[in-house]
N, C-alpha and C positions, 0 to 999 in steps of 0.2 A: 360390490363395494362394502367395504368394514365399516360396522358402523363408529367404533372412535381405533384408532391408529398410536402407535407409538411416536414421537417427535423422530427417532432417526427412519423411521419407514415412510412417517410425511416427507423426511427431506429426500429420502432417497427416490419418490415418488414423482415429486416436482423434477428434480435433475433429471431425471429419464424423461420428464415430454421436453426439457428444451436445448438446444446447443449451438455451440461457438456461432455467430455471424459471422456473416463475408466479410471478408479485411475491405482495408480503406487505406488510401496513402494520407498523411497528414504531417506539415513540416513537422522540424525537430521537437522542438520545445512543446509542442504539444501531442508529446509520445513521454510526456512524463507521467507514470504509474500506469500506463496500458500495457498491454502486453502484446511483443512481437510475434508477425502473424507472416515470417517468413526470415531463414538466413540471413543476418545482415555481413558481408565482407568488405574489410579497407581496402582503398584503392593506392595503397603506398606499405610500407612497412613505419611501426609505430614501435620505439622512434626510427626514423628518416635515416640518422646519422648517430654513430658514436658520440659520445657528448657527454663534457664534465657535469658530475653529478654534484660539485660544489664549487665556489671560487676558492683557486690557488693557483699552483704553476704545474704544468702541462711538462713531463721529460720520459727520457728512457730512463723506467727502473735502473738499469743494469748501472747507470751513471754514479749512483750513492751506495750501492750494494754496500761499500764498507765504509758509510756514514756511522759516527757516535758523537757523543756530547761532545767527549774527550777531542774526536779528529770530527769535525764537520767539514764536508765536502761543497766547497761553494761554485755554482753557476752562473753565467754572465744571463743576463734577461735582455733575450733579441729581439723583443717582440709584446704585444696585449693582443688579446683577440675577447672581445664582450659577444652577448647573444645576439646571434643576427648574424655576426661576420664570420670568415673563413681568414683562416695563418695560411698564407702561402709559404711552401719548401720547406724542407726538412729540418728538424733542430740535428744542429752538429753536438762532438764532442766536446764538453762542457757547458753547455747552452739548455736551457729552458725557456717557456713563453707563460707568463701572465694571464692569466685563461680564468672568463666566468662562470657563473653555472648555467647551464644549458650552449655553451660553444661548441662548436664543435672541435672532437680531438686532434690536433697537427697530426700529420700524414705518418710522422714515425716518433710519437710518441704512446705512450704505452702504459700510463698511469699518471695521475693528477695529487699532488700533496696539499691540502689544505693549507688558508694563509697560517692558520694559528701558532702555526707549528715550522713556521720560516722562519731565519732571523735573517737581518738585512746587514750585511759587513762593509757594502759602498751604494753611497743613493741613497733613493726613495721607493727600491721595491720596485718600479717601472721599469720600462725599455734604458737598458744601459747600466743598468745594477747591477751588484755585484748582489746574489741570496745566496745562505748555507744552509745545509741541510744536515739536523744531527741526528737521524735514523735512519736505515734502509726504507727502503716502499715495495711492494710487492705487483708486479705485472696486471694491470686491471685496478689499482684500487681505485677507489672514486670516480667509476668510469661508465655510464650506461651504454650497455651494447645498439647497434641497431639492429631493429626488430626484436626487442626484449620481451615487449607485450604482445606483438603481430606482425605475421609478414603478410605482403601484399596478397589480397586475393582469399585471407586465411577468415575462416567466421568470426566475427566478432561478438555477436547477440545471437543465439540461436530462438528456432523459433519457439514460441512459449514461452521464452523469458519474459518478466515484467520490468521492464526499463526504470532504471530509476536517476537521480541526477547527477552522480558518477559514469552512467550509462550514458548520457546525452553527452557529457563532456569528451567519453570516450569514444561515441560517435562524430561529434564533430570534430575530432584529430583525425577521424577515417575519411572525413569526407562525405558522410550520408550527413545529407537536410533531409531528406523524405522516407518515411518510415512507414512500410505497412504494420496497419494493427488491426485488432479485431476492433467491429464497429460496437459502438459503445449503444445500447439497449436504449430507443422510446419508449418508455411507462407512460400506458396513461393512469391517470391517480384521479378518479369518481369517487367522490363523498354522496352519497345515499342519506335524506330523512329531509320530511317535510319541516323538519323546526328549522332546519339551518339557514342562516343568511351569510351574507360574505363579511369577512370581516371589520373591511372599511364601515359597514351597518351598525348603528348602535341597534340590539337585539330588541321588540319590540317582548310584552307577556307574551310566556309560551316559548319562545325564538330562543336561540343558541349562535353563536359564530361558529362558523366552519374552521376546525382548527385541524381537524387531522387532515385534510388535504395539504396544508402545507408543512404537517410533519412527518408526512408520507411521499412526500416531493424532496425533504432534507435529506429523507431517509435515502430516497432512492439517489441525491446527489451523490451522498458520501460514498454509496454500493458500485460508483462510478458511472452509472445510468444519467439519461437526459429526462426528467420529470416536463410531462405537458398535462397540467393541472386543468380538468376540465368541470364544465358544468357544475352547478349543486343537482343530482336526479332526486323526485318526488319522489315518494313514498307509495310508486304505482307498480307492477308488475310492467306495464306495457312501455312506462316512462323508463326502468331500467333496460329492460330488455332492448330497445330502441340504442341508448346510452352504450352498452355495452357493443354490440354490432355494429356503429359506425366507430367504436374506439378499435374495433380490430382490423379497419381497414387502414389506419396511417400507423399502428404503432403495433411494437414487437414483444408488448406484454402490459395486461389490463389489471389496474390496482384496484379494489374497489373499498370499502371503509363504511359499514354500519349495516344493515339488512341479512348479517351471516347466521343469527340462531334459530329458532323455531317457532317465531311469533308471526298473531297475524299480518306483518307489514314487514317479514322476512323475506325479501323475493331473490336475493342471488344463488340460491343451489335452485330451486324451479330453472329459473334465466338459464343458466349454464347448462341444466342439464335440457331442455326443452330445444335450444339453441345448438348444443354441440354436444361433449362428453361430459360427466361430471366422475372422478377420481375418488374427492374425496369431501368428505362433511366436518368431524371433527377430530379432534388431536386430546392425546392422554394429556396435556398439559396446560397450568394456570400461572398469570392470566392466559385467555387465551382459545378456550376448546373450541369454539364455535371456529373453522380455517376449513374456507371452502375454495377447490384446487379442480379445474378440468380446462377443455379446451374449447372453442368459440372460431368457428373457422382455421381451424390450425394455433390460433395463436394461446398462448398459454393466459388464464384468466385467473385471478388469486383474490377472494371474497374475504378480508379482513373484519374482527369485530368491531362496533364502533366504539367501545371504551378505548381510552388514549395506550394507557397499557397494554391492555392486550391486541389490539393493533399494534403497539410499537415493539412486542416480543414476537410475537405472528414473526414479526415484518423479519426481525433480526436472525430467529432461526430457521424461518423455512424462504423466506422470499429472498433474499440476501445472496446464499447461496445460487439461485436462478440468474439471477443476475450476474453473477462473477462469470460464471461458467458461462453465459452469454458472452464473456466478454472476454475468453482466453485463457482464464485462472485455472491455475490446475490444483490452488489450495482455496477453500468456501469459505472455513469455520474459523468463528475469534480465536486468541490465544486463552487458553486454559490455564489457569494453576489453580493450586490448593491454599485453601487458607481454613484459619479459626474463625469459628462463628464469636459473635463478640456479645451475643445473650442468647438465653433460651429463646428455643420456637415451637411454638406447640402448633400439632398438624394433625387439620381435622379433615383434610381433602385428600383421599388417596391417590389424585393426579402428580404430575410430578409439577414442583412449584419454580418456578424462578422468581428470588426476591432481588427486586431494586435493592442495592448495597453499593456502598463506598468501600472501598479496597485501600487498604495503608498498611505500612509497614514497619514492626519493630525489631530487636536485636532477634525475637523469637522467629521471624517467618511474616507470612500474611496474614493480616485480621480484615476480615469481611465484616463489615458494620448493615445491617439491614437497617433501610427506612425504616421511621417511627409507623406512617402511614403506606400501607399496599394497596390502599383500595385501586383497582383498576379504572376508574375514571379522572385521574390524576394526573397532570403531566410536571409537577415540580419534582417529585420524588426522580422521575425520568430526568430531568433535565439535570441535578443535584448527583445521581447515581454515578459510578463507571462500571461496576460491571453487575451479572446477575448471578448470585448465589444459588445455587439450585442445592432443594429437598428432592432426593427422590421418589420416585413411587412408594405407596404404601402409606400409614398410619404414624410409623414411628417418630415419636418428638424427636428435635437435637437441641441440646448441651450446651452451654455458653464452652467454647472449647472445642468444640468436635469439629472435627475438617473435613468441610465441604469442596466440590467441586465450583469455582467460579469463572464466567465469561468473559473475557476483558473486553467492552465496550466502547472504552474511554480511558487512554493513558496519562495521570496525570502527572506532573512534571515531578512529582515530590513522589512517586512508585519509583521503585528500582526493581525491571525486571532479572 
């Protein structure tokens, strides 16, 4: 084992001990953002039936061929047909039918004219009018074929795709309510330290509230995972290692949160590696180095630091990705882009940094704003941020100006990507 790792070798490390779970059926609507974990095909052709793709009147092209302003060609109207119902029998010579949008097309008509563009010479436009028509139309226009989007039997969602609510709707025109998907990851999330109390506790001297278990249970909602928020564990070797071992028998991947650097009352790389494998210790990057990664009976165990930050960047760049991939994803990583730094940074850690920053945009591009405040036990700057700016490795200061790589986080309504 190395003793500190690049961030894409931690990530690429974790992804190789874990993969896709076993699908699951789960009605429609809750196949929204999962990803399909098998072929889905309709059991009809979509659409059904030919059918006006707006309201007007339903003819044979061939009838106006030499329709103008000048000579309009008028129609008697035999007929209405709205969505739902069927025109019985043919339109004859000189005749059209009244037709909504989604009707279906009469048996020997061949194109649909928009009303805008009728004029009404006897009546009301209805059954029994006389309409003119002063342009041709051409064979098809305004007309959606059947089976335009799918014919019966044809794949609809392949598998690996991630369903989204265009997806449901297009499934339920096929006919699938139940969708297999991959099964969505149990995290369990242990908070490690004898200060902690729960947070309903007002903190006694000495004491702290447990706040990263439940922003490592938010963490792991968003990641699409099921968070089962356990225990506060002591600050014992035997108290975690216990904690740990019964978390690997009901769940499919172990969070843990504080006990990960090299102090005396550090016990998750011992635990892990005494217990099962241990992979890895620390990562080139800040917040953050201490990111302890191995296995525990098979199941994959991820030893978080307990500052709020670097816990909450841990979580974003290496743990994140485990989870998707657990869960069908064949893409891990946030959206990237480049932006201006929006003041100098001077950099005295050779690791590679990622700064909590706000992301906005003017006529120039993107300007990445970094927090006033980095310290790593902070969680305002987290919650305030959208994405993380990263310094890379080495020494070098940047520039109010200089363009950096950024994370997207969090998209806010006022970004235009």
């Amino acid at each position: 084992m190395k003793e500190m790792i690049s961030p894409e070798d931690a990530r690429e490390l974790v992804l190789s001990h874990v993969e896709a779970l076993e699908p699951e059926s789960v009605p429609l609507l809750e196949a929204v953002g999962r990803v399909a974990a098998a072929p889905l095909a309709s059991d009809i052709d979509i659409a059904p039936f030919a059918h006006s793709a707006m309201d007007g009147f339903a003819l044979r092209a061939e009838q106006i061929q030499d329709a103008t302003e000048q000579s309009p060609v008028a129609l008697r109207v035999i007929g209405e047909e709205a969505a739902g119902e069927v025109f019985e029998g043919p339109i004859g010579q000189g005749e059209c039918v009244r037709i909504m949008t989604g009707a279906p097309l009469p048996e020997t008509a061949d194109a649909v004219v928009k009303y805008e563009v009728v004029g009404v010479r006897e009546g009301d436009g209805r059954t029994g009018s006389l309409v003119e028509f002063s342009a041709p139309v051409k064979p098809h226009d305004n007309i959606r074929d059947a089976g335009e989007e799918a014919k019966a039997g044809e794949t609809i969602v392949a598998a690996g795709e991630v369903i989204g609510a265009a997806g449901v709707g297009f499934l339920a025109s096929c006919g699938v309510m139940q969708v297999p998907v991959y099964r969505r990851p149990r995290v369990a999330v242990i908070a490690t330290g004898s200060e902690l109390v729960p947070p309903s506790q007002k903190p006694a001297p000495g004491k702290i509230r447990n706040s990263n278990s439940y922003a490592m249970a938010a963490c792991v909602h968003e990641a699409g995972g099921i968070a089962d928020v356990k225990p506060i564990v002591k600050d014992t070797y035997e108290a975690l290692c216990q904690a740990v071992e019964e978390a690997t028998r009901d769940c499919d991947f172990v969070l843990t949160t504080g006990g990960a650097a090299n102090g005396d009352y550090d016990f998750i790389k011992k635990a892990v590696s005494d217990r099962g494998e241990l992979f890895m210790a620390t990562v080139n990057m800040r917040p953050g180095k201490a990111q302890t990664f191995g296995l525990v009976n098979g199941v994959p165990v991820f030893g978080l630091p307990g500052n709020p930050a670097a816990a909450y960047t841990g979580f974003q760049m290496l743990v994140r990705p485990a989870l998707r991939k657990m869960q069908g994803f064949s893409r891990f990583e946030h959206v990237q882009v480049q932006a201006r730094l929006s003041k100098d940074m001077k950099k005295k850690d050779p690791r590679r940094i990622y700064l909590r920053s706000t992301l906005e945009k003017d006529e120039r591009g993107y300007i990445a704003i970094p927090a006033k405040n980095q310290s790593s036990g902070l969680f305002g700057p987290i919650q305030r941020m959208n994405c993380l700016a990263i310094l890379p490795e080495g020494l070098g200061d940047k520039k109010a100006g200089d363009i950096v790589d950024c994370l997207i986080v969090d998209i806010p309504e006022d970004v235009v990507l």
